[in-house]
C-alpha positions in Angstrom: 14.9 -25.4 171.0 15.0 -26.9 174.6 12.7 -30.5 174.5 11.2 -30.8 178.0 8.7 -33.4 178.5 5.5 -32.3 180.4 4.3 -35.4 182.0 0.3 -36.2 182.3 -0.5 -32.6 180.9 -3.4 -34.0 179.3 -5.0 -35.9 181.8 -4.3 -33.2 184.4 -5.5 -30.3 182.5 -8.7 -31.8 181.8 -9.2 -32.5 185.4 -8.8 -29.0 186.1 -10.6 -27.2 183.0 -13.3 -29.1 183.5 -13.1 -28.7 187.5 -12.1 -25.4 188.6 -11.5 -22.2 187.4 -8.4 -21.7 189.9 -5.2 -21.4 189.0 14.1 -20.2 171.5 14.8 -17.0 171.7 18.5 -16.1 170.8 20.8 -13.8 172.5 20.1 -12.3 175.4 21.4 -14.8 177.6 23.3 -12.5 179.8 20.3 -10.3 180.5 22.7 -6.9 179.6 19.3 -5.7 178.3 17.7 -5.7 181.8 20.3 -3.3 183.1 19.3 -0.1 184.6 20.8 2.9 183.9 23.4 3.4 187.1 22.5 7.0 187.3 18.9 6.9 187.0 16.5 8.8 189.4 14.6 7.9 192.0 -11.2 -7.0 186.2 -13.3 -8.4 185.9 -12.9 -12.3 185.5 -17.2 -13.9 185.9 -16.7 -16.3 188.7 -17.9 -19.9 187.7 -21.2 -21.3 188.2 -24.3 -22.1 186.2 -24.6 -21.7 182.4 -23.3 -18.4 181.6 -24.6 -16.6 178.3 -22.1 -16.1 175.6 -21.9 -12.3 175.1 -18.0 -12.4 174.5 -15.4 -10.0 176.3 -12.5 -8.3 176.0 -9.3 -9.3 176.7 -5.7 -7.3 177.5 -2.2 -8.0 177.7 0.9 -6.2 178.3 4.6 -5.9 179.1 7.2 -7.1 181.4 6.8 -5.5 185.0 11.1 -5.1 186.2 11.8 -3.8 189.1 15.1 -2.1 189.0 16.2 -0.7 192.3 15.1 2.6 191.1 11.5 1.2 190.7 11.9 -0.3 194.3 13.3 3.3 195.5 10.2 4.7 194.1 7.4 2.4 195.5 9.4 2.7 198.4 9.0 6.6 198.8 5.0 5.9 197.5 4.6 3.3 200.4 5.9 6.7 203.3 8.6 4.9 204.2 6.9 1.6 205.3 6.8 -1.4 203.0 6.4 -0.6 199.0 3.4 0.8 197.3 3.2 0.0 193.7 -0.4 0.8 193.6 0.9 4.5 192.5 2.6 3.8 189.7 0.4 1.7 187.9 -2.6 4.3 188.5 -2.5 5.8 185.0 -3.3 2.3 183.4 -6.0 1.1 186.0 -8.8 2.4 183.8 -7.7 0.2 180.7 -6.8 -2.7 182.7 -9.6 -2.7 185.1 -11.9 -2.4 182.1 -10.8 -5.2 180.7 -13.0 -8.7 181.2 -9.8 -10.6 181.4 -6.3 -9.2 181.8 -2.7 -10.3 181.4 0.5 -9.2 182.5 4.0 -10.3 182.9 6.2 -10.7 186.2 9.2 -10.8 185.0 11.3 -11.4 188.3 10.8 -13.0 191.3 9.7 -11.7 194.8 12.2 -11.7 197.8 11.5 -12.7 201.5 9.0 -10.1 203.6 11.2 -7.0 204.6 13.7 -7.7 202.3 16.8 -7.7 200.5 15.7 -6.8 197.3 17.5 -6.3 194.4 17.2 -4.8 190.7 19.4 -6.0 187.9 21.2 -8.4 187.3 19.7 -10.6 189.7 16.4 -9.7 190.5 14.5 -10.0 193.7 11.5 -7.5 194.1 9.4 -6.5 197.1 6.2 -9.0 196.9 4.0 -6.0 197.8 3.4 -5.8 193.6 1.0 -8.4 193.5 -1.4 -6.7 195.7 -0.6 -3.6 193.0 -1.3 -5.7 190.6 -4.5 -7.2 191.4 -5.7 -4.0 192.2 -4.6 -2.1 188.7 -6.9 -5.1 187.6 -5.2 -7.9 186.3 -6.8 -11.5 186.7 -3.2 -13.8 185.9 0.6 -13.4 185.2 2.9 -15.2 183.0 5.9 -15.7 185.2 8.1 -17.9 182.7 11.4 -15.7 181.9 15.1 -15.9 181.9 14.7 -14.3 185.6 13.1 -17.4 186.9 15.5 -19.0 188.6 17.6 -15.4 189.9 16.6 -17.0 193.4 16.0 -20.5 192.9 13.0 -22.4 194.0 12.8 -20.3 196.7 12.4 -17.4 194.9 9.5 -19.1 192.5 7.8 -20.1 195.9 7.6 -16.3 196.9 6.6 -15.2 194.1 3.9 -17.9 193.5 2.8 -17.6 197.0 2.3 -13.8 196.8 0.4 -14.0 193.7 -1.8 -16.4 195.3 -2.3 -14.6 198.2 -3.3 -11.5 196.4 -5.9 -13.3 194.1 -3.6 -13.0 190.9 -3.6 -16.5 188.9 -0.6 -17.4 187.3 1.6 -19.9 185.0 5.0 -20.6 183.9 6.4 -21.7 186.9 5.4 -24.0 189.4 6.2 -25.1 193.2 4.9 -29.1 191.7 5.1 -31.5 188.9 0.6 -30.7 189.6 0.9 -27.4 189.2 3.0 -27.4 186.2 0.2 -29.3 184.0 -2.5 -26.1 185.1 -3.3 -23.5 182.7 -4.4 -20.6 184.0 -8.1 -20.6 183.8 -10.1 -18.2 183.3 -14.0 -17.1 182.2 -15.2 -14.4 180.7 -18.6 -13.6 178.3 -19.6 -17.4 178.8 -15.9 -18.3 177.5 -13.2 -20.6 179.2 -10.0 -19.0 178.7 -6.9 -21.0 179.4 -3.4 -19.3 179.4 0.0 -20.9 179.0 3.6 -19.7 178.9 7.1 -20.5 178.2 10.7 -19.1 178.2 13.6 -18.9 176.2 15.9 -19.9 178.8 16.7 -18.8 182.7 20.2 -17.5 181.8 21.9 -20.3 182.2 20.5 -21.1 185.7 19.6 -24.9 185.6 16.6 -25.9 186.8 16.1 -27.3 190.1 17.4 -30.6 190.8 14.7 -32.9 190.8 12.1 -30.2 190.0 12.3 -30.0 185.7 8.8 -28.7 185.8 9.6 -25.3 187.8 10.2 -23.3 184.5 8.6 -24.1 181.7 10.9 -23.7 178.6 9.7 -22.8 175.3 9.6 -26.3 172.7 7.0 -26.2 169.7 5.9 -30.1 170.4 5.1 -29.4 173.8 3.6 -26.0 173.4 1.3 -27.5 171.0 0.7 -30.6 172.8 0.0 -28.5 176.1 -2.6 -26.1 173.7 -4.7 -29.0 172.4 -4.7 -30.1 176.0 -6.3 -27.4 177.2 -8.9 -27.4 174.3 -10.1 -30.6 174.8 -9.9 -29.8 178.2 -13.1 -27.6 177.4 -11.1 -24.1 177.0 -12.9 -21.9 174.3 -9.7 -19.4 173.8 -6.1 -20.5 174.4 -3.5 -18.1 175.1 0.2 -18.6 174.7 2.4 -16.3 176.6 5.9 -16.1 175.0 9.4 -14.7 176.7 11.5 -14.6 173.6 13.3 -12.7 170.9 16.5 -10.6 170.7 16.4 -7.9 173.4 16.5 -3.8 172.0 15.7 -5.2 168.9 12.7 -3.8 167.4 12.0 -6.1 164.1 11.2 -9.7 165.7 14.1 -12.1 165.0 13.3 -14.8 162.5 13.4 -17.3 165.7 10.2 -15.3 166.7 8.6 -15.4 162.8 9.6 -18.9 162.5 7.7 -20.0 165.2 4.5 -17.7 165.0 4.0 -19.0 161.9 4.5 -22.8 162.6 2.5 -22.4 165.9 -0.6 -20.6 164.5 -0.7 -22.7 161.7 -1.4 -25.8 164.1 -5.1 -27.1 164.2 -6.9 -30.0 164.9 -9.6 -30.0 162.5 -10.5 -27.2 161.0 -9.9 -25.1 164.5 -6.9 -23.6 165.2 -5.2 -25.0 168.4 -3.9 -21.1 169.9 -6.1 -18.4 169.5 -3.8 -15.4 170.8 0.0 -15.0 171.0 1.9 -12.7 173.4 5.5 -12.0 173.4 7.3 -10.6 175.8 11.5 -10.2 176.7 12.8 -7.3 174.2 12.7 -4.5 176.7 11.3 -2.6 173.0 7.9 -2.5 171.7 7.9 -5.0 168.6 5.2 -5.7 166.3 1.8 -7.5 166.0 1.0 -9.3 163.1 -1.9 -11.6 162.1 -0.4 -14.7 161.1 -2.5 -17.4 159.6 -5.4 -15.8 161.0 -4.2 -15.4 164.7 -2.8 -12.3 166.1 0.2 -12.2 167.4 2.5 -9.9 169.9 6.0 -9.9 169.3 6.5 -8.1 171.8 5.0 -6.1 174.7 7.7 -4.0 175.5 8.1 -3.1 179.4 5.6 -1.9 181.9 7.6 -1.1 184.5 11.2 -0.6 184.4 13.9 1.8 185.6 15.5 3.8 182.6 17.7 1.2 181.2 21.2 1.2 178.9 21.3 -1.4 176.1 23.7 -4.0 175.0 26.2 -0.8 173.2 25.9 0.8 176.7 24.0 4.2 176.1 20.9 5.1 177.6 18.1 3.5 175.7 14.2 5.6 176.0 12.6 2.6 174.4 13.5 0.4 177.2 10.5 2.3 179.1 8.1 2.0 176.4 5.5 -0.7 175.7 1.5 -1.1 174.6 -1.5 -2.7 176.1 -3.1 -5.4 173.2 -6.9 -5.2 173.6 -8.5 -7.9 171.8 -12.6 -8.0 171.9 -13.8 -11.8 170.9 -16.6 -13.2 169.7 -18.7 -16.3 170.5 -19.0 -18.5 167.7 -22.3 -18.9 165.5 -22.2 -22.4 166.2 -20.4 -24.9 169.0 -17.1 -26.1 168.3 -16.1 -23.3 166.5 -13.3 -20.7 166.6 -14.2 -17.4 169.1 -12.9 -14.8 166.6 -11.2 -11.3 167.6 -13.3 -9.0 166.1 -11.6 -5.8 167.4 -8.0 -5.3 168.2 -6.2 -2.2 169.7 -3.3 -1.2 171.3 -2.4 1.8 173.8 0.8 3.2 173.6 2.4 3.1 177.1 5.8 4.7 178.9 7.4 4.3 182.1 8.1 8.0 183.3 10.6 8.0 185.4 11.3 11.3 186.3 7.5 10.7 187.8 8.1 7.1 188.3 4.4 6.4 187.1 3.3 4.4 184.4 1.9 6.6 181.4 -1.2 5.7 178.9 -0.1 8.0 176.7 -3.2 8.5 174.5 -5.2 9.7 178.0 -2.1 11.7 178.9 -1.7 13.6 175.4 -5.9 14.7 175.8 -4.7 16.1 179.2 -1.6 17.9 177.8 -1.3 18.4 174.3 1.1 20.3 174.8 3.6 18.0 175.9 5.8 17.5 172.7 8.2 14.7 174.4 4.9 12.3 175.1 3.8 12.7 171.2 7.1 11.6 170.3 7.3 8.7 172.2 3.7 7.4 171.2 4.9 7.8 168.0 7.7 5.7 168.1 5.9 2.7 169.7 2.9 3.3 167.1 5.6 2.9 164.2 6.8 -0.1 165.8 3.6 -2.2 166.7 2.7 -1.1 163.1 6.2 -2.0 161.4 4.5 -5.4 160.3 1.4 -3.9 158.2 -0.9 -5.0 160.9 -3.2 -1.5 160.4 -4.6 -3.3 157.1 -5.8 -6.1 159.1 -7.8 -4.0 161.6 -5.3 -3.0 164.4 -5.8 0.2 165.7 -4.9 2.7 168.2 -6.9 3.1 171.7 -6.8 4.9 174.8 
């Protein structure tokens, strides 16, 4: 794994926990698996203030949004013409997001300049006008660590920062500052502080910035732990680790991934464990979830948004448009300084359909249309895969 030091992380994110409520994986390091397919067609966060019952809340995550220039053509057509309107496309998945007391997605790539160029794989630079889509689908902060980081430098992290600010979407991952780097997201929900980090495998070789070794943050146990008690003592009730790793179009999580879920959930100080929720991300195929010493984890998301996409043999792939939502419900504890304890957790089978170019909940989609036989299938190979890992006997079970 990468060793990057985080300076001050404690001291800083203690200043801002208790402040404000603002904002090793192998293989895939030449990003094949976030190829398009050449011929493919066209919340609820409480606001702060004031002692705030503890009722609990829910809490969902999913997949890596990537723009591929048929994505772009798409939004482009949605927008008339002028601009890009991703609003659209992410429609069908508003009423589970939106739902949602806190929710989590991934921007994979970064944003280009206003008007343009943008660009799909295999350097990505998408139209800014997703955050705004994003915040209005319902999501409350982004994980923007991933091996497309640095596809446009610091620039590109600036736009894409920038745009999520401006659009009310919190974020972490990357950072414009050697500040902003030691700032969990933050977050509150049901009377809970919920602080969320994440890391990469790598940036595809791209270095990081001279003089800037805090822009990306890349994925090393020590500091992942280190950064996790941080936030706890910090005052965060629920930490959540955002993960970009894995082997991509692999559907079994490699045993980089296992490795590390375990020795990560099995951290605690005390008797409390120091990560409460694990999301993984980077595949391009639905993966598993697994309870792992007592904490859940997401191998992997799959994708949210994506163009139809060929994998590393060079055929057309259908999984790289599939993906879930987690939905985890917690708990406040019975007593303080205890663990807030997931005492519901779900999925909802997803698809990018690009013949539609909308995103699919396919449970809500198969009530509307039994009849379509193609859907079925497809929410049956994600269920098999989020289930591969014998998760149903711990609880996990389908939603819509």
């Amino acid at each position: 794994m990468t060793t990057r030091t985080r300076h001050g992380a404690v001291a800083a994110a203690a200043l801002m926990l208790g402040t404000t409520a603002g904002c090793a994986g192998p293989g895939a390091g030449d990003a094949t698996g976030d190829r398009p397919v050449t011929s493919a067609p066209g919340s609820g966060t409480s606001a702060a203030g004031g002692a705030t019952p503890r009722r609990g809340f829910t809490l969902v995550a999913s997949g890596d949004v990537l723009p591929h220039d048929s994505v772009i053509r798409q939004a482009g057509t949605d927008a008339g013409g002028a601009g890009h309107d991703f609003v659209p496309m992410l429609a069908g998945v508003k009423s589970v997001v939106s739902a949602a007391d806190v929710a989590i997605c991934h921007m994979e790539t970064v944003y280009g300049p206003d008007g343009g160029p943008f660009t799909g794989y295999p350097s990505f630079k998408s139209p800014p006008e997703i955050a705004a889509a994003l915040r209005a689908t319902g999501y409350d902060s982004c994980s923007t660590a991933s091996n497309h980081s640095l596809d446009d430098g610091a620039e590109g992290i600036d736009r894409t920062l920038g745009a999520l600010d401006k659009a009310g979407v919190k974020h972490v991952g990357s950072a414009r500052s050697a500040d902003e780097d030691t700032r969990p997201a933050l977050l509150e929900a049901g009377g809970a502080k919920v602080a969320q980090l994440a890391y990469t495998y790598d940036t595809n070789g791209r270095p990081l910035p001279e003089g800037q070794p805090w822009a990306v943050d890349l994925i090393d146990e020590e500091k992942i732990v280190a950064d996790s008690r941080a936030a706890r003592a910090a005052g965060a009730d629920v930490v959540v680790v955002s993960l970009h790793w894995g082997t991509e179009w692999q559907t079994a999580p490699d045993e980089k991934q296992l490795t590390l879920g375990r020795r990560l959930t099995a951290s605690r100080t005390g008797d409390r464990p120091d990560i409460d929720l694990i999301i993984g991300t980077h595949a391009h195929v639905p993966q598993a979830y697994e309870k792992v010493n007592g904490t859940w984890i997401v191998y992997g998301m799959g994708d949210q948004i994506a163009g139809e996409m060929i994998n590393h043999a060079g055929q057309f792939d259908p999984r790289g448009t599939q993906g879930s939502i987690g939905r985890f419900t917690f708990a406040p504890p019975a007593a303080e300084g205890e663990r807030w304890s997931v005492t519901k957790a779900e999925f909802v089978p997803q698809t990018m359909d690009n013949a539609v170019g909308r995103v699919v909940n396919l449970s809500q989609a198969l009530e509307d249309d039994p009849a379509r036989d193609d859907y079925r299938t497809t929410r049956s190979e994600i269920e098999a895969a989020v289930l591969g890992r014998g998760a149903a006997k711990d609880g996990l079970t389908m939603g819509r």
